[in-house]
C-alpha positions, -999 to +999 in steps of 0.1 A: -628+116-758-612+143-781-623+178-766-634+185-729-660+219-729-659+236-694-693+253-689-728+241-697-739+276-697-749+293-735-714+296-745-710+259-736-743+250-748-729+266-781-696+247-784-713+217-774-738+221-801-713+232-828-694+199-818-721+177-818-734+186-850-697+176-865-700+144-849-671+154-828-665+133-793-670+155-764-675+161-729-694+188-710-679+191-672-706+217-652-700+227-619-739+233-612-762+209-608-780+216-638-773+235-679-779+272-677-755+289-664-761+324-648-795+317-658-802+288-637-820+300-601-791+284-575-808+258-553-806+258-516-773+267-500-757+275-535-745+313-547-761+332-573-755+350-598-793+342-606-816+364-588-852+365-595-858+398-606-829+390-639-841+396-671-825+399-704-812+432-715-811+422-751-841+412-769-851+377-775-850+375-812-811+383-811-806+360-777-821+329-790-801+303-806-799+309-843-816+269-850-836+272-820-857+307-814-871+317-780-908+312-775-934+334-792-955+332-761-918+348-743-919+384-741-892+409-757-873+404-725-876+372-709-872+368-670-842+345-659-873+316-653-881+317-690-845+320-700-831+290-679-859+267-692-850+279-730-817+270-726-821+232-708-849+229-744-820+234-764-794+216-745-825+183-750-832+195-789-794+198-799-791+165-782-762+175-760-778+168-726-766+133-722-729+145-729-728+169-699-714+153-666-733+180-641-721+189-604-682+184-617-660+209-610-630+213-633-598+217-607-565+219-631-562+221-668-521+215-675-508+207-707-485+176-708-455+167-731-473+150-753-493+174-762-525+165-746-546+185-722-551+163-685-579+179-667-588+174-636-625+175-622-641+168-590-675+153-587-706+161-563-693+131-540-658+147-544-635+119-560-613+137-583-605+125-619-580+130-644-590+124-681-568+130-711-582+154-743-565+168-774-585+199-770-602+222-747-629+248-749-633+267-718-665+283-724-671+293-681-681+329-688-663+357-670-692+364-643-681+335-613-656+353-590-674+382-564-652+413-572-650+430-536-637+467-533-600+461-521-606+479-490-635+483-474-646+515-461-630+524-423-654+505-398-666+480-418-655+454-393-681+470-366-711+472-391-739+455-371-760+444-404-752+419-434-725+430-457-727+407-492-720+405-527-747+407-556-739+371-562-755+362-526-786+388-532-815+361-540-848+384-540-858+422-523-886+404-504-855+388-478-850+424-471-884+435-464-884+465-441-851+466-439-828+497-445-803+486-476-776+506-490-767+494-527-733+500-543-725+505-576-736+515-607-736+486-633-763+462-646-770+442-613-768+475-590-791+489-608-816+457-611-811+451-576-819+484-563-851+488-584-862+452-567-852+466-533-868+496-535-905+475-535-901+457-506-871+480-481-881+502-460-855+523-480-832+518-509-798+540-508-777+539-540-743+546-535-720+554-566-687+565-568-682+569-605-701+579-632-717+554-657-738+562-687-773+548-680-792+539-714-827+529-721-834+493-735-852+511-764-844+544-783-868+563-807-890+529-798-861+504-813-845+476-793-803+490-785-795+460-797-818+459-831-805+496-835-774+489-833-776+467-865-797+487-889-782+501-921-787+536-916-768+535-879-736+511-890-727+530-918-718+556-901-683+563-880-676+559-852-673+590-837-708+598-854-725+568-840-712+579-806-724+619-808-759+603-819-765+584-789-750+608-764-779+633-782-803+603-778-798+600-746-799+635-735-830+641-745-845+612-734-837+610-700-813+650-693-788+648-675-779+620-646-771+648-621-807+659-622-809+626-607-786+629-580-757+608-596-727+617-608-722+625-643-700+600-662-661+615-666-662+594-706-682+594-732-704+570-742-692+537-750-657+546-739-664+523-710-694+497-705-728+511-708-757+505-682-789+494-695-819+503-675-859+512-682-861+514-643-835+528-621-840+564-632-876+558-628-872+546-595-852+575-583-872+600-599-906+583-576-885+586-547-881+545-539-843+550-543-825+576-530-789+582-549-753+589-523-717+595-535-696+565-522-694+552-488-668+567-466-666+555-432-692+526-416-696+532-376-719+503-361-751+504-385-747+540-397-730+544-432-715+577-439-706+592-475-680+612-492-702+642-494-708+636-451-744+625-453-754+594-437-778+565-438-785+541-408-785+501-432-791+475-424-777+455-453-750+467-477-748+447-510-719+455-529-727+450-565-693+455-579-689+431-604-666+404-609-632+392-613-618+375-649-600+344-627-596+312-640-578+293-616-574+259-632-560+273-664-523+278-671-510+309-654-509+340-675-538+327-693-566+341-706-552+371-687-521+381-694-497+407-669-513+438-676-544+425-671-559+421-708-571+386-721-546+378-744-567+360-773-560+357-808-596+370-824-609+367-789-605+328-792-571+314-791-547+310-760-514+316-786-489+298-767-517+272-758-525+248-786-555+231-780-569+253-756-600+276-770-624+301-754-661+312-763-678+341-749-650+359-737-664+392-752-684+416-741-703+432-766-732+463-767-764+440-774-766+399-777-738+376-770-754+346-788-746+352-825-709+356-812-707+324-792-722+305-822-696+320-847-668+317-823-682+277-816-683+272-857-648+282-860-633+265-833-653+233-845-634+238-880-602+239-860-605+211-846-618+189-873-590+205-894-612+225-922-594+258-908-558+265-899-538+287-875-513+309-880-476+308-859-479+317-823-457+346-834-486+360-859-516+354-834-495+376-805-491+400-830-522+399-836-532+404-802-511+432-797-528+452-822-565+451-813-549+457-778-537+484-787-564+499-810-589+493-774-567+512-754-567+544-780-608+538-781-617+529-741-585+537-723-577+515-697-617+506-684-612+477-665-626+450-691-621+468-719-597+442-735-631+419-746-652+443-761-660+436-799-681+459-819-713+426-831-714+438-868-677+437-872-664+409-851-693+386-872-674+395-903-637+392-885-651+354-878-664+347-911-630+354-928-611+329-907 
């Protein structure tokens, strides 16, 4: 076979479907057992991320395949059931299904000297296998690796509950009457503590910095929708940016008069928060905001600002690393610790060796994944060229650089796009 696509997940599904339409011989290797990616509920025994209470934070109409809408009978935000079964439909109406070898982890990608990729995969009965392609599209998402804090707080060792990640969290109800202490601020803290707080005993949500926390909806309009209409894109950035921080304010106030800390950026400087229930949830009293844990002694937690909480549990909802241990070193991820991509894409110094959905934008990644999938599909069937390796880092260099002036150095940063733009940066290569 000709390409090898790691990930049946929607970036996978994509490439896969891109290729398929082409006529293009491929493979789909997927660890799981089944398509679907995070969206999948894990079986017995396996990790998440795919806990029940997930639900889209973009709206359906811009998550759905562009040949292959969600449901009309799906609401505007679909629950990760209806989402996993949506993506397996496509995976059987694209006609992909039969190409994706399931329970196969990929082990080593390595170039060899003449010029083709050997991968290495193991299967679910664990005999390894090395196959031979002339391309590869690593499509595995960026949401696999726990991130832990590097150090725990003092005492941890002696803490006489459960201490896990948000990948292990499954549903609130395994903690009923329990005393749980949530950390972290970002899209899975805050969708874990809101389950938690229905079925705890008590809900603790520690934070230690400042995120801006958004509403799906503004003025009654989808983020995502808004984000695309005429009257909002035309205008600078810097204008867009004072519009939603006005927005905001006056639709929720400030987060201290929620007990968090206020964020120390401004919106969109760093990744955004989207939530319709964690303010909600604070404000009734089912979660109770902390500063960051200091010091753990037995099951009593203790916090920067010297208030304490006896726990239970401590899930640690603090995201996840970009690792890709099979790949080449230095790639996606370069030194400094920014994917080094040519228009998000292209491994420079790798020929052959693609990526899709390594981007993080503000609203759906579908449109992107298909656009990205196209091109790379053109690539390979020859209809669009490259430039030298010497252009593409230059390249890379220069958006680099342009993030840094507009997020600093917010871990991640390096794969934010901007939809509207990075649609028309795609359609000109």
């Amino acid at each position: 076979m000709s390409v090898c696509v790691i990930g049946a997940g929607l970036s996978g599904l994509a490439a896969a479907h891109a290729l398929a339409r082409r006529g293009v011989d491929f493979v789909c290797l997927e660890k799981a057992p089944d398509v679907g990616g995070i969206w999948r509920q894990p079986g017995a025994g396996e990790r998440g991320p795919g806990y029940l209470s997930l639900h889209l934070n973009t709206v359906k109409r811009l998550t759905g395949y562009t040949d292959f809408p969600m449901p009309d009978s799906y609401p505007v935000y679909p629950g990760h059931r209806d989402v996993a079964a949506y993506l397996r439909a496509f995976a059987e109406w694209a006609g992909v299904l039969d190409r994706v070898e399931p329970d196969t982890e990929v082990l080593s990608v390595a170039r060899e000297s003449d010029g083709t990729w050997a991968v290495v995969s193991r299967d679910a009965s664990g005999a390894r296998t090395t196959r031979h392609f002339t391309q590869v599209i690593v499509a595995s998402g960026h949401n696999s690796e726990p991130a832990l804090p590097r150090t725990l707080p003092p005492g941890a060792d002696s803490f006489s509950g459960r201490i896990l990640h948000s990948l292990d969290y499954h549903d609130g109800s395994d903690f009923a009457g329990q005393r749980v202490v949530v950390v972290g601020l970002g899209a899975s803290a805050v969708d874990i503590a809101a389950d938690l707080s229905r079925y705890a005993a008590r809900t603790v949500l520690s934070v230690r910095r400042g995120l801006h926390i958004m509403p799906k909806q503004l003025f009654g309009m989808p983020l995502d929708e808004m984000a695309e209409v005429e009257w909002f894109t035309r205008m600078p950035f810097a204008e867009q940016r004072t519009f939603v921080e006005k927005a905001l304010h006056t639709a929720r106030g400030r987060l201290s008069d929620y007990g968090l800390p206020e964020p120390d950026h401004p919106v969109f400087a760093s990744a955004v928060t989207l939530s319709d229930e964690i303010l909600s949830r604070i404000r009734h009293g089912g979660v109770i905001p902390r500063p960051a844990p200091e010091s753990i002694d037995g099951g009593l937690v203790r916090f920067t600002d010297g208030s304490t909480e006896e726990a239970d549990a401590i899930v640690y909802c603090t995201g996840f690393l970009m690792a890709f241990p099979f790949l080449p070193e230095g790639c996606p991820v370069g030194p400094q610790g920014s994917v080094e991509l040519y228009r998000r894409v292209v491994a420079p110094d790798h020929p052959g060796l693609y990526f899709v959905g390594m981007v993080r934008p503000l609203g759906s990644v579908t449109r992107l994944v298909e656009a990205q999938s196209r091109w790379v599909a053109r690539i390979i069937e020859g209809e669009a060229a490259l430039p030298s390796a010497e252009v593409m880092r230059k390249e890379v260099t220069a958006y680099l650089t342009d993030i840094a002036e507009r997020y600093g150095n917010a871990e991640g940063s390096s794969i934010q796009v901007d939809v509207a733009p990075y649609l028309r940066e795609l359609s000109d290569v």
